[in-house]
C-alpha positions as CSV (number, residue, x, y, z in Angstrom):
1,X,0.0,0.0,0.0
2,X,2.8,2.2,1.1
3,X,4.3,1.8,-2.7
4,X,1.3,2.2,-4.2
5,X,1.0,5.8,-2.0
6,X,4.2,6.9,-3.1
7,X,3.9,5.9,-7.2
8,X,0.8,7.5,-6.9
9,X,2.2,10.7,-5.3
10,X,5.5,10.2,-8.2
11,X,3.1,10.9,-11.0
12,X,0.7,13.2,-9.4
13,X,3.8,15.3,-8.9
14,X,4.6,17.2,-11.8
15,X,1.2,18.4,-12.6
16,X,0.4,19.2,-9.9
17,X,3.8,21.3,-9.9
18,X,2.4,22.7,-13.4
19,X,-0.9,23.9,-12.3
20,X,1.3,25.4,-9.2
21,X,3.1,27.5,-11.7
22,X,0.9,28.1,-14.2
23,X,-2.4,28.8,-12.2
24,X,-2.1,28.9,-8.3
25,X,1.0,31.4,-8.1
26,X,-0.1,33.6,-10.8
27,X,-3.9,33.7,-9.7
28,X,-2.2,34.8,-6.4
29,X,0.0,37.2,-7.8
30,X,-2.5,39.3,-9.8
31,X,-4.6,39.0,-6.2
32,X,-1.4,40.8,-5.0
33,X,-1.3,43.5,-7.4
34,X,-5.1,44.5,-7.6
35,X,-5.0,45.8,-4.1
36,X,-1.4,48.1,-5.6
37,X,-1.0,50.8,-8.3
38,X,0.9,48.3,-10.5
39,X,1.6,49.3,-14.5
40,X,2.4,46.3,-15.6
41,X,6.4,46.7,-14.5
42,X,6.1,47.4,-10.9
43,X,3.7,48.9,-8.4
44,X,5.3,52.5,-5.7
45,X,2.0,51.9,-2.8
46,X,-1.2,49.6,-1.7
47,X,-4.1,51.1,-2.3
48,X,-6.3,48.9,-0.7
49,X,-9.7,48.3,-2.2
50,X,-9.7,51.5,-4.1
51,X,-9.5,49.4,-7.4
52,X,-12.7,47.5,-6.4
53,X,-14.7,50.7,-5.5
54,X,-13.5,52.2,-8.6
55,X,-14.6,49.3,-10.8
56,X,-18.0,49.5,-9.4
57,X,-18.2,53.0,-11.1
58,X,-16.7,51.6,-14.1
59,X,-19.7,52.5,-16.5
60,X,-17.9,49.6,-19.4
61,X,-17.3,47.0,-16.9
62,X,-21.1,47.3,-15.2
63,X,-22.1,47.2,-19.3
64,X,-20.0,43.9,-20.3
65,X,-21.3,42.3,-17.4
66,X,-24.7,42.4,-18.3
67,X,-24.1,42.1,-21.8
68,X,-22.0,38.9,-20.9
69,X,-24.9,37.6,-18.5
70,X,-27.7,38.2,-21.5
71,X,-25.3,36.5,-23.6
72,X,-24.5,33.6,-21.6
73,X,-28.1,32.7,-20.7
74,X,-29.6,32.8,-24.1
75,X,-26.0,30.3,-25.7
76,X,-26.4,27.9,-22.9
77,X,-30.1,27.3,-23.5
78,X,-29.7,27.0,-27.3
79,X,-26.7,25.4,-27.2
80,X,-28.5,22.7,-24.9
81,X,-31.0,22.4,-26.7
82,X,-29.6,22.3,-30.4
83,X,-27.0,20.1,-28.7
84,X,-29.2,17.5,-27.4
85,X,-31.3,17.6,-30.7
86,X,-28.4,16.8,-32.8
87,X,-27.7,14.1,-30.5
88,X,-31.3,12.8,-30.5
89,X,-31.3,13.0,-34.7
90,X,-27.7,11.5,-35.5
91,X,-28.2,8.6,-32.7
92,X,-31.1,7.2,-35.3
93,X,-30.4,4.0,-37.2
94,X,-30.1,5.7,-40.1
95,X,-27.8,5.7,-43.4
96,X,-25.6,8.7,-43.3
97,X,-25.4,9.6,-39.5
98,X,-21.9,9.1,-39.0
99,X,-21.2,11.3,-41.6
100,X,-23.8,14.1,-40.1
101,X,-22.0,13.0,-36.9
102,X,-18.3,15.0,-38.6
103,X,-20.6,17.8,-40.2
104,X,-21.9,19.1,-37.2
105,X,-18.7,18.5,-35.1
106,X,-16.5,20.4,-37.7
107,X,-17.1,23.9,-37.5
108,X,-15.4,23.0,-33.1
109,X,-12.5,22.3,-35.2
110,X,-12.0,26.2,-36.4
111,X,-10.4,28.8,-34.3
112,X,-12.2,31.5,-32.7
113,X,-10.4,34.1,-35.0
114,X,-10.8,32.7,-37.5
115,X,-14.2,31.6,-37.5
116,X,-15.1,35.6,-36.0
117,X,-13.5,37.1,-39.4
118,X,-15.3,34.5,-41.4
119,X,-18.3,35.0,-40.1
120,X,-18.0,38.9,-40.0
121,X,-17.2,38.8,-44.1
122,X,-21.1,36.5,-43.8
123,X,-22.8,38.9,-41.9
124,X,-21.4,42.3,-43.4
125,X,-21.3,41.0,-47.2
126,X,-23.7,37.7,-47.4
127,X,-26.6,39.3,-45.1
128,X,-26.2,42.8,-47.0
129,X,-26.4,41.2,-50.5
130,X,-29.4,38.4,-49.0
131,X,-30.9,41.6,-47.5
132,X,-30.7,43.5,-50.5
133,X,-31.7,41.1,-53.1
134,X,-35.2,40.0,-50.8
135,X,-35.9,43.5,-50.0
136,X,-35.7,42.6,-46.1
137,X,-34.0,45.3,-44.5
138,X,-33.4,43.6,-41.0
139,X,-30.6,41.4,-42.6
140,X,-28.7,44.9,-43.5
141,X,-26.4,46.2,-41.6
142,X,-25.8,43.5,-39.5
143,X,-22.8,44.0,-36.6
144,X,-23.2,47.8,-36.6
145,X,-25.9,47.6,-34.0
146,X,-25.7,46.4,-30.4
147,X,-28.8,44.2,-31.1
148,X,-27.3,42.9,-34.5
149,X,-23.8,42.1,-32.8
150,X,-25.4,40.3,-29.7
151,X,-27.0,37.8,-32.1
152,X,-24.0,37.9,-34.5
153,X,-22.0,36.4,-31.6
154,X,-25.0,34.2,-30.3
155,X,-25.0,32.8,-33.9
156,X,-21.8,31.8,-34.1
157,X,-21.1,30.6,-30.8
158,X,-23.9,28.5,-31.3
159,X,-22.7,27.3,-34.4
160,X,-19.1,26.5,-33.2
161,X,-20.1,24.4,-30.0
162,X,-23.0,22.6,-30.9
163,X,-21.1,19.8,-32.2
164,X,-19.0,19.5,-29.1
165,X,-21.9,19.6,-27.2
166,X,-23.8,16.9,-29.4
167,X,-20.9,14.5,-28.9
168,X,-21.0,14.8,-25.2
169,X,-25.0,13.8,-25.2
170,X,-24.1,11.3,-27.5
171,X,-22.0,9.7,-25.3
172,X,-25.1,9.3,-23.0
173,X,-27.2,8.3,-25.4
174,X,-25.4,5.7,-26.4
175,X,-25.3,3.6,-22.9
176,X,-28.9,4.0,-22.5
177,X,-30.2,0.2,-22.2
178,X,-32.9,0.1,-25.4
179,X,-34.3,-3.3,-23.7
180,X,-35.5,0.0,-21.7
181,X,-36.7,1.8,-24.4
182,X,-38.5,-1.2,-26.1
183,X,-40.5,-1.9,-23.0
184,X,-42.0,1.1,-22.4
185,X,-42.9,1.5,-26.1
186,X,-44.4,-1.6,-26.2
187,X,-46.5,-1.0,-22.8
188,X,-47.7,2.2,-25.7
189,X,-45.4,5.1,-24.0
190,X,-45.5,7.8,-26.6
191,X,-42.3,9.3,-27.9
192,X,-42.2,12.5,-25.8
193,X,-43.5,9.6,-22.3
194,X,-40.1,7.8,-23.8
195,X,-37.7,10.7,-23.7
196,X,-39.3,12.9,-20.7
197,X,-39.6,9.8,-18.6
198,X,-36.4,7.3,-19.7
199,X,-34.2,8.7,-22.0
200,X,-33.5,12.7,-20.0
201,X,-33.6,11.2,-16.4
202,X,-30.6,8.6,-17.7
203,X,-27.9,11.5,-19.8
204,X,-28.9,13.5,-16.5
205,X,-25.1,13.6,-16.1
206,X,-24.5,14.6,-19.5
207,X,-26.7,17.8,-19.1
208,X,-24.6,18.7,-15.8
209,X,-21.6,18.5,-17.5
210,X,-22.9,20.6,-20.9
211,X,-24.4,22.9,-18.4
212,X,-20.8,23.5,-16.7
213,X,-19.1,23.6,-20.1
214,X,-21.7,26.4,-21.8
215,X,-21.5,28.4,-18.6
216,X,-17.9,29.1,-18.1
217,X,-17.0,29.0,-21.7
218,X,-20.1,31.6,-22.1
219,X,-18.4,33.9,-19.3
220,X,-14.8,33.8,-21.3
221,X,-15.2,34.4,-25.0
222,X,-12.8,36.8,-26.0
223,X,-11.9,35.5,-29.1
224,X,-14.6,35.7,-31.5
225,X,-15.8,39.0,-29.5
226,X,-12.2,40.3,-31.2
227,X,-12.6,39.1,-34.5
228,X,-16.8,39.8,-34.8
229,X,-17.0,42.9,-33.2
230,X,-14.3,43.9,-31.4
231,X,-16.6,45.5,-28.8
232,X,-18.2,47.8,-31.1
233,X,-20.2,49.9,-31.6
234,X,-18.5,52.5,-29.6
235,X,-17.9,49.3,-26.9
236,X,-21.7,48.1,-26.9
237,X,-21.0,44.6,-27.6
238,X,-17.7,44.1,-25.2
239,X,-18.0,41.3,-22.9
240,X,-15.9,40.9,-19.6
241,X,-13.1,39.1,-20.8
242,X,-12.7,41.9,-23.4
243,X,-13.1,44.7,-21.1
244,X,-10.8,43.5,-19.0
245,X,-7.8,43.2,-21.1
246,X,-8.8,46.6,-23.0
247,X,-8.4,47.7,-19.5
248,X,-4.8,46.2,-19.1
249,X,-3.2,47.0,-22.6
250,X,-5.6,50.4,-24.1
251,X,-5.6,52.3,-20.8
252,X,-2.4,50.3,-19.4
253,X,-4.4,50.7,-15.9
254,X,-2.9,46.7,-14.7
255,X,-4.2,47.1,-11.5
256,X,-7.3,48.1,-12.0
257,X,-7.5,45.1,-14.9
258,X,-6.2,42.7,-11.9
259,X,-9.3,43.7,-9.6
260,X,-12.0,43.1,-12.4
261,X,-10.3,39.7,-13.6
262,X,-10.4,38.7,-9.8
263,X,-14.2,39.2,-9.6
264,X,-15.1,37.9,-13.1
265,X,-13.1,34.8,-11.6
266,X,-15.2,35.0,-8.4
267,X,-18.6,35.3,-10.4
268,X,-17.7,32.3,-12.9
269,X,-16.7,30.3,-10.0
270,X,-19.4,30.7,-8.0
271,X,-22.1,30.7,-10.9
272,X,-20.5,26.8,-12.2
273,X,-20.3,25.5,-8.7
274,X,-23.9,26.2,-8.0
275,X,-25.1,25.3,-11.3
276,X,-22.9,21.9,-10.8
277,X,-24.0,21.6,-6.7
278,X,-28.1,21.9,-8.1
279,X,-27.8,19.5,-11.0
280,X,-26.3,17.1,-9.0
281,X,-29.1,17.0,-6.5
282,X,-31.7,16.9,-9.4
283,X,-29.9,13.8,-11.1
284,X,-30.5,12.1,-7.6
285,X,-34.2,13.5,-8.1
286,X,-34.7,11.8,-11.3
């Protein structure tokens, strides 16, 4: 037992000496220098909580922060549900759904830059000319609105993850007994009795661990909000992670930058474990 302790301890080691150095000591740092007047090369005085108060007051930070909360809850539902859907559709017994399987998973294989400038060239040139050409003015001018750039960036998150989030439920799916399934469709349980009754209670997991996934990856998008938007028009459509690093690198203000990224780490934190905490007791529920 005593060898198995210490070759345990062996390879547990150096990651745990990675995640020392790469996220415990810095996470502790900035802590450090969000309560001093540091510039990104050193810091002359504490200031205390001063950079908290002030970001309170921070008109941009108070705006990405809703904007990121009104964003977050409308990706996680769709993505959920578009997720789960896909799942439901490609776990068929039918000819092609391996190959749907790769189509819907591809566009998780593109990076966030890229995919933001792709789908900027979409809604600026394809939407204008689509617009144009059906005489439907809402499809103009897309990404020059706040409105227009919330659901550009809803759309394409959406369109990104869904895949990754289908494979997930798929995984579920797929250990579902269907001596189960056949049972209750023989005693004449309807398709909806099948899936609100067997088949959700059973990928309860799955839905805990999409729901943890869409939540904190909601909170820090930063790439495509660059490449879409870039937090225009005149900063409408920057979310936290955004804000925060304009903070750091436009206004050089490091300390101030430290403060917000410690309570957008608070927030996130706090949101997942609660969300993870109440879907646990519900899969005990079902």
């Amino acid at each position: 037992m005593k060898n198995r302790s210490l070759s345990f301890w062996l390879f547990l080691t150096p990651t745990l000496v990675a995640l020392a150095l790469v996220v415990f000591i810095p996470m502790l740092e900035g802590l450090f220098y969000s309560f001093t007047d540091w510039d990104g090369l050193s810091f002359t005085k504490m200031v205390g909580f001063q950079n908290y108060i002030t970001l309170l007051h921070d008109k941009a930070f108070v705006n990405a922060f809703w904007f990121t909360v009104a964003f977050v809850i409308v990706t996680v539902i769709a993505l959920n549900v578009i997720g789960l859907g896909l799942a439901l559709l490609v776990t068929q017994k039918f000819k092609g759904s391996s190959f749907l399987r790769t189509v819907f998973f591809m566009p998780n294989m593109i990076g966030g830059l890229i995919l933001g400038f792709i789908w900027q060239f979409i809604f600026t040139q394809g939407f204008s000319a689509l617009g144009s050409a059906l005489h439907a003015g809402w499809l103009e001018n897309w990404l020059t609105t706040e409105n227009t750039g919330f659901w550009g960036l809803v759309i394409v998150t959406v369109w990104q993850m869904s895949g990754y989030i289908m494979i997930i439920y798929i995984a579920y799916l797929q250990n579902i007994p269907q001596e189960i399934i056949e049972a209750a469709e023989i005693d004449g349980a309807s398709a909806w009795q099948r899936f609100t009754k067997i088949t959700f209670p059973m990928i309860a997991p799955a839905f805990t661990v999409c729901m943890f996934l869409t939540l904190s990856n909601g909170f820090k998008i930063y790439d495509q909000n660059l490449s879409l938007t870039g937090g225009g028009p005149y900063n409408s459509t920057q979310m936290l992670a955004m804000d925060i690093v304009n903070t750091a690198y436009n206004s050089s203000n490091f300390s101030l930058a430290e403060a917000k990224a410690m309570i957008f780490f608070i927030i996130v934190a706090a949101i997942s474990l609660i969300q993870v905490f109440y879907n646990r007791k519900r899969e005990v529920d079902l």
